[in-house]
VEXNU-715384 format. One line per 8 residues: number of its first residue (from 1); for each residue y, z, x of C-alpha. Coordinates in pm, whole numbers. Last residue first. Example, Ala and Ser with C-alpha at 12.3 -4.5 7.8 and 13.67 -1.06 7.14 Angstrom:
<nodes>
2) -106,714,1367; -450,780,1230
</nodes>
This chain:
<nodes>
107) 154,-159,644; 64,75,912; -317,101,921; -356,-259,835; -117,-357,1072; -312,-137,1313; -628,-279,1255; -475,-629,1256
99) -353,-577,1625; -693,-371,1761; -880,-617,1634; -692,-919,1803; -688,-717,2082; -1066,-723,2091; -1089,-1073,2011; -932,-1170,2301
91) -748,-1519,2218; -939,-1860,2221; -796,-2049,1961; -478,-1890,1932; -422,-1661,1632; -122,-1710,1392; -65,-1398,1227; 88,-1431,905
83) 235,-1036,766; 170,-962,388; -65,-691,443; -259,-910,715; -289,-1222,673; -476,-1424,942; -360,-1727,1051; -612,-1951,1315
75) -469,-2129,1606; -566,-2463,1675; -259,-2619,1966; 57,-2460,2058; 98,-2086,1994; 387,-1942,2192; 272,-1741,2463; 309,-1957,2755
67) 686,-1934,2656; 638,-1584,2735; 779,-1391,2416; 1085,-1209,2398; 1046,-891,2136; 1370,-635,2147; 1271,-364,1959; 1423,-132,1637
59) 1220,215,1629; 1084,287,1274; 906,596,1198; 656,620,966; 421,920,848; 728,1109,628; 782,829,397; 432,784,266
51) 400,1150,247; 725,1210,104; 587,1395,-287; 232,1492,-172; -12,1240,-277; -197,1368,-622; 114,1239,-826; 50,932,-715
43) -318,856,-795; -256,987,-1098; 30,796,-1155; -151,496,-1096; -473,585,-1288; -239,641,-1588; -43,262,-1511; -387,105,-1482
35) -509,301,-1843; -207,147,-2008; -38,439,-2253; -29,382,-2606; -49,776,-2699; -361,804,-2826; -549,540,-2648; -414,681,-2354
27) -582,1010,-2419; -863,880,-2523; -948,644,-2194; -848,955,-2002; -1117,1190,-2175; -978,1423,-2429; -985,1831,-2356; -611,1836,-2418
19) -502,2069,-2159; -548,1828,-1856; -361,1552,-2087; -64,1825,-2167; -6,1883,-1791; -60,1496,-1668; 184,1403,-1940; 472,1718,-1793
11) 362,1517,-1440; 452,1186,-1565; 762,1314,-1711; 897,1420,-1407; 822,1155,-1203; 1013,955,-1482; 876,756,-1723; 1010,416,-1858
3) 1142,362,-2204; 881,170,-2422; 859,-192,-2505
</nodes>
């Protein structure tokens, strides 16, 4: 097993690969690196450095449900970037949308 990579040494790779004239699938082949884990880092390194960190902001809440809003009865769970939704029979479907799209967004 080989020693991991650094951020560092991912971009120095990235350097030498866009000088070496090879395709990507050479390159790795060359120096016994997974494609997947290239594409990753590629991927990455093209994001600027925070950005993930830098677009959330976490406020701690205080949720107390309506005890009319617990589900009882068919409800339907959606997943949603790791997060179980269960979905009354019945509910507005547009807020539903509007929930999972943010998740989605967020998550």
């Amino acid at each position: 097993m080989s020693a991991r990579r650094s951020r560092e040494d991912w971009e120095k790779l990235f350097d030498v690969f866009e000088k070496s004239g090879q395709s990507a699938k050479e390159f790795c082949r060359s120096r016994r690196i997974r494609p997947d884990t290239f594409k990753w880092w590629r991927w990455r390194l093209a994001r600027p450095a925070d950005a993930a960190m830098s677009a959330i902001e976490l406020v701690p809440v205080d949720v107390k449900a309506p005890a009319h809003a617990l589900v009882q009865g068919p409800a339907l769970v959606v997943t949603v970037a790791g997060v179980a939704l269960a979905i009354p029979v019945g509910a507005d479907i547009e807020y539903v949308t509007t929930l999972v799209a943010r998740l989605r967004d967020v998550c």
